[in-house]
C-alpha positions in Angstrom: -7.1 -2.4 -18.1 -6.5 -2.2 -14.2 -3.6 0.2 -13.0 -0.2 -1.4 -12.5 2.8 -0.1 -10.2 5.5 1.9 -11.2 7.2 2.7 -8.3 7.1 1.9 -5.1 9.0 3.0 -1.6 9.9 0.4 0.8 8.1 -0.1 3.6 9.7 0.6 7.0 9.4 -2.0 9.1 8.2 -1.2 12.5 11.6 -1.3 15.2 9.3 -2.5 17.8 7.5 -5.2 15.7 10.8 -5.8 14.9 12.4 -6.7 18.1 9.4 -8.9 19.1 9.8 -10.7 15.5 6.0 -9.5 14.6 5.0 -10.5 10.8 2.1 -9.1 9.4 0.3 -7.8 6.3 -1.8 -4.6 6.1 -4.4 -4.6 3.1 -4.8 -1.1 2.0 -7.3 0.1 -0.8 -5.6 2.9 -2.9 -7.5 5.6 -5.5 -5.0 5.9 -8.3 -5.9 9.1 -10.3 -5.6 9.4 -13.8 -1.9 10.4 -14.0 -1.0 7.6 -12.2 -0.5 9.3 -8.5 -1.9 8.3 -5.6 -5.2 10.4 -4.4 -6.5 8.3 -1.2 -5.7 5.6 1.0 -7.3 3.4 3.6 -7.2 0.5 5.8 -8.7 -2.7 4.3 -7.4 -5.0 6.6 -4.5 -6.9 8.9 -2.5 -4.4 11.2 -4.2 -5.9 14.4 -4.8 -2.7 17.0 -2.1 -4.1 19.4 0.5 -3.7 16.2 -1.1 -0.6 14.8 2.6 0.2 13.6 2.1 -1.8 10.5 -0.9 0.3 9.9 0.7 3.6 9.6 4.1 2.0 7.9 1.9 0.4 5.1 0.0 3.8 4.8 3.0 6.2 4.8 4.7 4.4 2.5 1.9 3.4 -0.3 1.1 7.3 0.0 3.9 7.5 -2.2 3.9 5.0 -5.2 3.4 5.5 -7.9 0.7 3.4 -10.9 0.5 3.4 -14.4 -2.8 4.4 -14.3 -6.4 1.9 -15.6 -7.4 2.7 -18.6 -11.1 2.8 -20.6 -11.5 2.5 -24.1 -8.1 3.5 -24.2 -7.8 7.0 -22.0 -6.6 6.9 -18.7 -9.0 6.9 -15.3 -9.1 7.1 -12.0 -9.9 4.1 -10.0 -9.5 2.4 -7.2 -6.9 -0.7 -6.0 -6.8 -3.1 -3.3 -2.8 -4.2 -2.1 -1.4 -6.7 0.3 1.4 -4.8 2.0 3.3 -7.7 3.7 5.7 -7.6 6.8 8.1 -10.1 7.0 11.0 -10.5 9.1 14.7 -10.9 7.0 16.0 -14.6 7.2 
């Protein structure tokens, strides 16, 4: 079974992507131990250089969710996760 989220911490939206009305999505690839924490995470994708803001928002803040973690034959396990972190501006 793959690991689920729990919990997650919102993502803050960059001011500066914000004033120019930037969208964006980051993809981030996330090691969820055992216990469900969070133990790495890097850049996958998105976050082009000249908005590298979204890079370090989407990283910060998936740092901190939290998984129900995979299981195998029924015991809990590290593995890892790939995630779409979206930007989008509020209508």
């Amino acid at each position: 079974m793959a690991p689920a989220v729990a919990t997650t911490v919102p993502v803050e939206y960059p001011p500066d992507a914000l004033r120019r009305r930037v969208e964006d999505t980051v993809v981030v690839r996330v090691l969820v131990n055992a216990s469900g924490g969070v133990d790495d995470v890097r850049l996958l994708g998105g976050g082009s250089r000249k908005d590298a803001a979204f890079n370090r928002a989407a990283l910060a803040s998936v740092r901190q969710w939290t998984f129900k973690p995979a299981q195998k034959s029924g015991r809990p396990v590290a593995c890892w996760l790939s995630y779409a972190v979206p930007f989008r501006l509020p209508k």
